[in-house]
C-alpha positions in Angstrom: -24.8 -17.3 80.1 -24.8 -15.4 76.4 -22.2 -13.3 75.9 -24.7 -9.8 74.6 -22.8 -7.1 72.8 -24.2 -3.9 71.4 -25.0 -4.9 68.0 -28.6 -4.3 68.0 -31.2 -6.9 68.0 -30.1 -10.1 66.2 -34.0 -11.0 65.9 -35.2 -7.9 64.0 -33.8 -7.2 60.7 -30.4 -5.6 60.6 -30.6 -1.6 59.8 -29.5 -1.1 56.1 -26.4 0.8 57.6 -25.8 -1.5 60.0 -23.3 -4.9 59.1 -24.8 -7.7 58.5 -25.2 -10.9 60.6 -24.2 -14.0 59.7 -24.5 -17.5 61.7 -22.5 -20.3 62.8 -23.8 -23.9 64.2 -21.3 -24.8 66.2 -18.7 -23.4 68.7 -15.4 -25.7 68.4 -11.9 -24.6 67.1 -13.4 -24.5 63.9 -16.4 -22.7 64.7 -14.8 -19.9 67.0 -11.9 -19.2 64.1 -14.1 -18.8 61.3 -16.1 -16.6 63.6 -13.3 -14.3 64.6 -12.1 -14.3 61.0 -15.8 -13.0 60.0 -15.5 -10.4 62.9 -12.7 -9.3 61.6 -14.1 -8.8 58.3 -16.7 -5.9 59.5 -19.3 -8.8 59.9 -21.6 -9.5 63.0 -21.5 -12.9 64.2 -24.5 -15.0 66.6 -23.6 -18.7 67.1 -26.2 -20.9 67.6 -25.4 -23.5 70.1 -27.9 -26.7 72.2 -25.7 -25.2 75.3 -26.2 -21.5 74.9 -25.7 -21.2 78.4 -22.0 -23.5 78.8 -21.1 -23.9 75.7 -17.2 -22.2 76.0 -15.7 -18.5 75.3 -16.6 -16.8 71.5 -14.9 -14.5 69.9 -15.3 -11.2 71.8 -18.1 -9.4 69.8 -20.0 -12.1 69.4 -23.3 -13.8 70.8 -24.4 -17.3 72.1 -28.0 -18.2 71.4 -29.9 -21.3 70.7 -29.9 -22.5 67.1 -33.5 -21.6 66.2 -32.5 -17.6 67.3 -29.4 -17.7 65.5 -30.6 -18.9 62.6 -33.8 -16.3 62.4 -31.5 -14.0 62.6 -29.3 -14.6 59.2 -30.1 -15.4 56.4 -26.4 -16.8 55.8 -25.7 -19.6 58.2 -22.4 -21.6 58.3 -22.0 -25.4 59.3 -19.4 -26.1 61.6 -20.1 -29.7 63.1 -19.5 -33.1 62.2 -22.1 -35.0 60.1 -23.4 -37.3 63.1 -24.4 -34.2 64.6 -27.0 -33.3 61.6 -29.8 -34.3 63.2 -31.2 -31.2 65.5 -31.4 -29.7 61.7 -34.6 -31.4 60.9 -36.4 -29.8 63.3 -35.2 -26.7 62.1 -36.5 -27.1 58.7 -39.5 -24.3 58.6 -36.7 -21.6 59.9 -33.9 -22.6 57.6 -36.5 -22.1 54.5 -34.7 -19.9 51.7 -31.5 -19.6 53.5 -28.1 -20.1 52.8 -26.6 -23.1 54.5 -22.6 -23.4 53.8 -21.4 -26.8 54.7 -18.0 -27.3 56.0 -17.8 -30.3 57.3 -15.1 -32.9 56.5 -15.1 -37.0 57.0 -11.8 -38.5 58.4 -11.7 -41.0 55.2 -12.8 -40.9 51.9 -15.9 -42.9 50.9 -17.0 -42.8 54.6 -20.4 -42.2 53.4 -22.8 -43.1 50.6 -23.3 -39.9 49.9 -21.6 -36.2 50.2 -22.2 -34.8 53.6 -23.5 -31.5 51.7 -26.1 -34.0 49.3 -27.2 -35.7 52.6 -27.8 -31.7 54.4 -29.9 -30.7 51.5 -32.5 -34.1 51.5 -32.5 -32.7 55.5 -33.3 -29.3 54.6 -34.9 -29.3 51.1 -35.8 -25.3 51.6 -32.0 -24.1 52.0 -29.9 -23.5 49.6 -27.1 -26.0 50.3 -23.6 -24.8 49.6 -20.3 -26.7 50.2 -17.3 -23.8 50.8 -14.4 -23.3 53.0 -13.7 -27.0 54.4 -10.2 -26.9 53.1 -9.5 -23.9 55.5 -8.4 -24.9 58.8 -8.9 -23.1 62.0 -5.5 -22.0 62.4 -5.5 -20.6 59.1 -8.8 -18.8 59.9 -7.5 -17.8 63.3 -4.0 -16.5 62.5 -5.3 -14.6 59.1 -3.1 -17.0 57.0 -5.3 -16.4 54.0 -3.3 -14.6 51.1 -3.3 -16.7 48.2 -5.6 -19.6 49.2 -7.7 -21.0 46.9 -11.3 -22.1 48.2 -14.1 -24.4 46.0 -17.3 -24.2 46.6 -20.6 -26.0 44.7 -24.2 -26.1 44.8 -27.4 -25.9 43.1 -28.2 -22.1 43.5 -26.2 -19.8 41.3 -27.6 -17.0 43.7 -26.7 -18.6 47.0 -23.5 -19.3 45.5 -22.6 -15.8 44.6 -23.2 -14.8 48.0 -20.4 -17.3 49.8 -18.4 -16.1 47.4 -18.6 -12.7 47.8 -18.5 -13.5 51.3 -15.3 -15.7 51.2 -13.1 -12.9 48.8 -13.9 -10.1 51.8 -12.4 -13.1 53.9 -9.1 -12.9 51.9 -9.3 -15.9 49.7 -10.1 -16.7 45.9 -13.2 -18.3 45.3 -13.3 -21.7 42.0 -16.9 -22.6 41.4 -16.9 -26.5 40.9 -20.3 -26.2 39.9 -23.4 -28.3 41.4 -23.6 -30.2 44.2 -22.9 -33.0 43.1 -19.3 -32.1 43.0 -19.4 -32.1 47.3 -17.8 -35.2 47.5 -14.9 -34.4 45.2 -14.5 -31.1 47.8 -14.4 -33.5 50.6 -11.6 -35.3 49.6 -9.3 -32.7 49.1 -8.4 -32.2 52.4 -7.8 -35.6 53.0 -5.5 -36.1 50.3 -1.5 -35.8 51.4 0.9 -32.9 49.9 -0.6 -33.3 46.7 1.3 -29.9 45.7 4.4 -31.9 46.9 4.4 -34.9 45.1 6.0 -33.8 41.6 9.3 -32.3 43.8 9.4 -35.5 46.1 9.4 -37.4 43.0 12.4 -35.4 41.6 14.0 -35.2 44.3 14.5 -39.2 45.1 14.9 -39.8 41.6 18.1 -37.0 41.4 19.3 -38.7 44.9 19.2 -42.0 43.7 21.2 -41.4 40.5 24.0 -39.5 41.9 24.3 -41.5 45.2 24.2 -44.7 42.8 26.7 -42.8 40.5 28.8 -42.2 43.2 29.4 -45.5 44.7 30.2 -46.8 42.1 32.7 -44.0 40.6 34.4 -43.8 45.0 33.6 -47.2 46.8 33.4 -50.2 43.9 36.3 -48.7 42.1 38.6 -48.2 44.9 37.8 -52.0 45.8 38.5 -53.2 42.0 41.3 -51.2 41.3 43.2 -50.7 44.5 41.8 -53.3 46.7 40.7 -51.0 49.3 37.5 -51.3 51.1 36.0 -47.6 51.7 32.7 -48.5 52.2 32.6 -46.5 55.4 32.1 -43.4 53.7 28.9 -44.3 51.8 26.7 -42.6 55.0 28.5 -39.3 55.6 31.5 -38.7 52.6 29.1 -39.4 50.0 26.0 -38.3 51.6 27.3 -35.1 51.7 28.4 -35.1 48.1 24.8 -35.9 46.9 23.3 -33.3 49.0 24.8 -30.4 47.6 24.3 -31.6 44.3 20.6 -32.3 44.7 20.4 -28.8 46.0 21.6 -27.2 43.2 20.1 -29.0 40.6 16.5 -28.7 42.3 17.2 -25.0 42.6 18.4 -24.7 39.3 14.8 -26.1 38.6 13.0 -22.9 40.1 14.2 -21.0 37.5 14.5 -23.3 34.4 10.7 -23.3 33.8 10.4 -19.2 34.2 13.0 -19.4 31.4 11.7 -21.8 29.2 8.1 -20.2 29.2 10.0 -16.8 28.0 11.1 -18.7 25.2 7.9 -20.0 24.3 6.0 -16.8 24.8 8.7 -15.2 22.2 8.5 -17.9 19.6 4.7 -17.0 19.7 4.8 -13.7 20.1 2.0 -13.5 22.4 0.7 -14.2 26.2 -2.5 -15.6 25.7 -1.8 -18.9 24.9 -1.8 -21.2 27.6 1.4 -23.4 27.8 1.9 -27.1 27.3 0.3 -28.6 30.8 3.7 -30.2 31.8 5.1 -26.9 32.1 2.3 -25.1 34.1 2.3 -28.3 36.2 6.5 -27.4 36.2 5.8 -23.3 37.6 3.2 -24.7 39.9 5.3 -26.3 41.9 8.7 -24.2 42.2 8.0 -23.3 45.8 8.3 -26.8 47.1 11.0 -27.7 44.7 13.2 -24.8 46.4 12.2 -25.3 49.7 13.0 -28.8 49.1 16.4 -27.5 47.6 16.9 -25.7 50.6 16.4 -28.6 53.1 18.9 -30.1 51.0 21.4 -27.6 51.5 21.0 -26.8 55.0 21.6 -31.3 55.3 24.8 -30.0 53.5 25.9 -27.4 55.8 25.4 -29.8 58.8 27.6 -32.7 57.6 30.0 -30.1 56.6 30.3 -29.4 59.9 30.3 -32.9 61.3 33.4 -34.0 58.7 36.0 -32.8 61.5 35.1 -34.7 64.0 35.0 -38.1 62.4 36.9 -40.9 63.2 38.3 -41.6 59.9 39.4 -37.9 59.0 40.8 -37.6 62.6 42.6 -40.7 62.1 44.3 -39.6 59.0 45.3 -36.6 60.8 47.3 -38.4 63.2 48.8 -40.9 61.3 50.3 -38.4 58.6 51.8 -36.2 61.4 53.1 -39.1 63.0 54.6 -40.4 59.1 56.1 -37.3 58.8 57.8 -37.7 61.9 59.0 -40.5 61.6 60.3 -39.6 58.2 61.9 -36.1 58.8 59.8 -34.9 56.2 59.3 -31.3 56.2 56.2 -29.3 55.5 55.1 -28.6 51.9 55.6 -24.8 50.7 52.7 -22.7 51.3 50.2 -22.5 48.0 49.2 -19.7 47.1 47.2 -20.3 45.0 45.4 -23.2 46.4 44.7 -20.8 49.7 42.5 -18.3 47.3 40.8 -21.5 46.0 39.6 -22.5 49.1 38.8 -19.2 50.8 36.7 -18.6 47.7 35.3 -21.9 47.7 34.0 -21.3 51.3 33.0 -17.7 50.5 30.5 -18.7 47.5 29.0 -21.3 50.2 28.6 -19.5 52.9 26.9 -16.7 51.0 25.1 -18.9 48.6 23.6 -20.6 51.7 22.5 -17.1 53.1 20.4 -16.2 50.1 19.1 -19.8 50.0 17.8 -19.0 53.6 16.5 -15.4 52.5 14.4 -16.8 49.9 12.7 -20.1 51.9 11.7 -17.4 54.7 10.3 -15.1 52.0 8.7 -17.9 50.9 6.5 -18.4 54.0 3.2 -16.6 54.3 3.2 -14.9 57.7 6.8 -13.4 56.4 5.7 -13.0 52.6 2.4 -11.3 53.5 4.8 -8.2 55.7 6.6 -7.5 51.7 4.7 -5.8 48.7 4.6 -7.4 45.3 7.5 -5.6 43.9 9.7 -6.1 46.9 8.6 -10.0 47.0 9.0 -10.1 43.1 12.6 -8.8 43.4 13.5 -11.3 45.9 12.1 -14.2 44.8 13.5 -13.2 41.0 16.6 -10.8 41.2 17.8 -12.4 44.6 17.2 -16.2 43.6 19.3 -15.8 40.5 21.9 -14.5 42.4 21.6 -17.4 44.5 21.5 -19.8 42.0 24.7 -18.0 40.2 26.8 -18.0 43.2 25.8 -21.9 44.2 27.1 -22.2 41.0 30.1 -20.5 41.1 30.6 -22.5 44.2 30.5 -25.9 42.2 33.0 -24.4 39.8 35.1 -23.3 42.1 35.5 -27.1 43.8 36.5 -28.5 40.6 38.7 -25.4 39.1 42.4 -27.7 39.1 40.6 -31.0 38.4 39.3 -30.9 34.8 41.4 -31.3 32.9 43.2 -33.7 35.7 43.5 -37.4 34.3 42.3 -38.8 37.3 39.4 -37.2 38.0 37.6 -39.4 35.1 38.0 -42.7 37.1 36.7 -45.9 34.5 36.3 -42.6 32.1 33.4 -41.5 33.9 33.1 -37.6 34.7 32.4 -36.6 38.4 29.0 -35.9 39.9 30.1 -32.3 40.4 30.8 -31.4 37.2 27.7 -33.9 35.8 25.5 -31.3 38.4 26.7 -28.2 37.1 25.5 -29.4 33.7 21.4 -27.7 34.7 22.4 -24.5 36.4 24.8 -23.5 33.7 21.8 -24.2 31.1 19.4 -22.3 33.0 22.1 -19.7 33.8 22.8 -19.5 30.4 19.1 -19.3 29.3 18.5 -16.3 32.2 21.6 -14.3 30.6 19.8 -14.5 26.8 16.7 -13.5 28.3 18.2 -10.3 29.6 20.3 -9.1 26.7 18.4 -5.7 25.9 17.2 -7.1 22.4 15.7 -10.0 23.8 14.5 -8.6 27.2 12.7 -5.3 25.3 10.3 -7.7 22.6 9.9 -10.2 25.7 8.0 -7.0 28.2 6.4 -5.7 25.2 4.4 -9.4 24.8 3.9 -9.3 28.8 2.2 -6.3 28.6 -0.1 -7.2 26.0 1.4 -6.7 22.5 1.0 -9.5 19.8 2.6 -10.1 17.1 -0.1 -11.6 15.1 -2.8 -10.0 16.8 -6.7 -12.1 16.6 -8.6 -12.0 12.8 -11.5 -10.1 14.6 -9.1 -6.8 15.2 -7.2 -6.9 12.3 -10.8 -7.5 10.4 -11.8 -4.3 12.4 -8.8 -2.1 11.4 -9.4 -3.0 7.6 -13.1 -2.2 7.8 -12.7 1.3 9.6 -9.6 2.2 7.9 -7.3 2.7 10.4 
C-alpha cells in the first residue's frame, strides 16, 4: 500500500510555489536516509520502487510508487541500488530523457568492474544526464544530520545537470568539489573504499615516535641495568616502560597540533601576505591535526589507566613488603618528612590530572554531533585558547617529573639524556614559538595580514594607484 500525503499530485507539474519533487530508486538504508535528509531540507520526496505495495516504511511525508511514476514526476532522480540491479532502467529510457540521474552507488572492491558504475548508467540511459555525487555519504550520516563540514565530489558531462546536484547537495549541508567529467566516476568510487586515508600521516608518526622512545628506553632501563649491575629487569618492558612511552608520545603528538599553526604564522609574516599558498608538506601537516590529537589523546588516556594499574602489581607490591620488612629487621626508623618533595609531587599529580581534563574537553569538542551544538568563536576559543593551555600544563607536568634530576649525575646513564627530558624538547619549541607569536608587536602585523593587508601588495594595484594618482 503507498503511503499518500498531501503534497499535491506528483504526476502534474509542481506549482511554482510549491517545493519541488525529487526521486529516489530505491528504498534500503540508504535510500530511506537520503530521503529523510531531503525531507528535511524543504524538499518533496516519491520513491520509486518494483514493490510499491511491500516494499518497507519511508520517511513519513513521503510516497511509494512504481519507478515509471516516480520518475515522471522529477526531473532530479537519485540512484540508490547496487549496479546488478541496473537493469529495470532500460526500460525506462523514453521517461528518463533529459533528466538528472545522480549515481550513488558503490562496489565492494576496486576494479570490480571494467567500467565506472556511473559510465556503464549513461551507455544505459544515453538521454539522462548522468551524474556521480554523494556516494561517500553514508546513511547514518544522512540519517543523524552528521553533515557539517563534509566534503562531497561529484562529475559528469553536463555542466547544467551538475550545477543542479550541487545546489542541491549545499541546501543538504555539505560542500560540493567538481572533479569534472565522467570519466573521473571511477576515481569517486574508490574513495570510499580506501581505509582512514586522513589517518595515515598521524599513524605513521605515531609508531615511528613509539618505536624510538620505547627502543630508547630499553636500552637506557633494561640493557644497562643487565651490563652494569647484572640485574635482569626485563619485566618491566610491558607496563614500567609502556607507561613511560605513552605519556611521552602524547605530548609530543599534541605538541604537533599546534606546531604547524605556528609555523604557518611565521611564514605568512616573512611574506607579508595570506595569499600564498604554503609549502604542500605543511597543508598536508594542518590537515591532519584532528587525528594527530585524538591520537594524542588515546595515548594519554593508555597513560592514565596504567597509572592506575602500577599499585597493584606484583613487583611494586613486592618491594613494598620487603622494605617494611628490612626496616624491621634493621630498627631503622622512618626518613624525615620532605617538604619539599610533598609539593613536588602534589603538583606533579595536579598538572596531570588537569592536563588530562582539557585533553578530554578538546577530543569531545572535536566530535561533530558535540562540535556542531558550539558556534565558531566558542569552538575557535576551545580548540585554540583551551588546547594551548593544555599543551602548557602537559608540559609543566613533564617538567615537573624531572625538576631534582637534571642536573643529577645519574640520570644520564651511558651519558644519554632521559626520554622525558628528550620529549619536552617539541612542546617547549612550540611553546616557545606560540609565546613570540603573541607578543603585541608580533601578534598586531600578524592580524593585520589575516585580514587582508599586504605588504607588497600585486603590480596591477599599485599600477592603478600610480595611474589615478592616489
Amino acid at each position: 500500500m503507498s503511503r499518500a500525503v498531501s503534497m499535491g499530485p506528483l504526476g502534474e507539474a509542481p506549482a511554482a510555489a510549491g517545493p519541488e519533487v525529487l526521486c529516489i530508486f530505491g528504498t534500503g538504508d540508504l535510500g530511506r536516509s537520503l530521503g529523510l535528509r531531503l525531507l528535511q531540507s524543504g524538499y518533496r520526496v516519491a520513491y520509486g520502487s518494483r514493490r510499491a505495495d511491500s516494499c518497507g516504511p519511508v520517511p513519513p511525508g513521503a510516497e511509494v510508487m512504481g519507478h515509471a511514476e516516480a520518475a515522471s514526476a522529477a526531473s532530479l532522480i537519485f540512484l540508490c541500488v547496487h549496479r546488478e540491479h541496473y537493469g529495470f532502467l532500460s526500460s525506462l529510457a523514453p521517461i528518463l530523457q533529459g533528466k538528472v540521474l545522480v549515481d550513488l552507488s558503490n562496489n565492494l572492491k576496486r576494479n570490480m568492474y571494467p567500467e565506472a558504475n556511473a559510465v556503464y548508467l549513461q551507455s544505459l540511459v544515453p538521454g539522462a544526464a548522468v551524474v556521480k555525487a554523494l556516494n561517500t555519504l553514508s546513511a547514518w550520516a544522512l540519517q543523524n544530520g552528521v553533515l557539517a563540514g563534509k566534503q562531497v565530489y561529484l562529475c559528469g558531462n553536463s555542466e547544467k545537470a551538475k550545477q543542479e546536484v550541487s545546489a542541491m547537495a549545499t541546501r543538504l549541508g555539505v560542500t560540493v568539489l567538481d572533479r569534472g567529467s565522467l570519466s573521473a566516476a571511477s576515481e569517486l568510487e574508490d574513495f570510499p573504499l580506501r581505509l582512514f586515508p586522513e589517518w595515515k600521516l598521524p599513524l605513521i608518526t605515531a609508531a615511528l615516535i613509539s618505536a624510538f622512545f620505547y627502543v630508547f628506553l630499553i636500552i637506557r632501563d633494561v640493557v644497562y641495568a643487565r651490563v652494569e649491575t647484572g640485574q635482569d629487569v626485563s619485566y618491566r618492558i610491558f607496563i614500567s616502560l609502556g607507561n613511560k612511552v605513552l605519556p611521552i608520545v602524547a605530548l609530543v603528538m599534541l605538541s604537533l597540533c599546534y606546531l604547524p599553526g605556528a609555523v604557518a604564522g611565521f611564514i605568512q609574516l616573512y611574506r607579508g601576505t595570506k595569499y600564498k599558498r604554503f609549502p604542500h608538506w605543511l597543508d598536508r601537516w594542518m590537515l591532519s591535526r584532528k587525528q594527530i590529537g585524538l591520537l594524542a589523546l588515546a595515548f594519554a588516556f593508555l597513560h592514565a589507566i596504567y597509572t592506575l594499574l602500577i599499585p597493584i602489581r606484583y613487583n611494586v607490591r613486592h618491594g613494598a613488603v620487603r622494605d617494611a620488612v628490612e626496616a624491621a629487621e634493621n630498627n631503622r626508623t622512618v626518613p624525615a618528612f620532605d617538604d619539599t618533595e610533598a609539593w613536588g609531587s602534589d603538583a606533579f599529580l595536579m598538572l596531570g590530572i588537569l592536563g588530562f581534563s582539557l585533553f578530554c574537553l578538546l577530543g569531545l569538542t572535536s566530535l561533530p554531533s558535540v562540535g556542531g551544538t558550539l558556534s565558531w568563536r566558542e569552538f575557535n576559543f576551545i580548540q585554540s585558547k583551551f588546547g594551548q593551555l593544555t599543551l602548557l600544563t602537559c608540559t609543566a607536568h613533564g617538567y615537573i617529573y624531572g625538576w631534582n634530576k637534571f642536573l643529577g649525575a645519574s640520570t644520564y646513564k651511558w651519558y644519554t639524556p632521559p626520554a622525558y627530558m628528550l620529549c619536552l624538547i617539541v612542546p617547549s619549541v612550540t611553546l616557545a614559538l606560540i609565546l613570540l607569536l603573541r607578543l603585541p608587536c608580533v601578534n598586531r602585523s600578524l592580524t593585520r595580514i589575516r585580514q587582508g593587508w599586504e605588504r607588497h601588495p600585486p603590480m596591477m594595484e599599485i599600477h592603478t594607484k600610480s595611474t589615478t594618482g592616489l
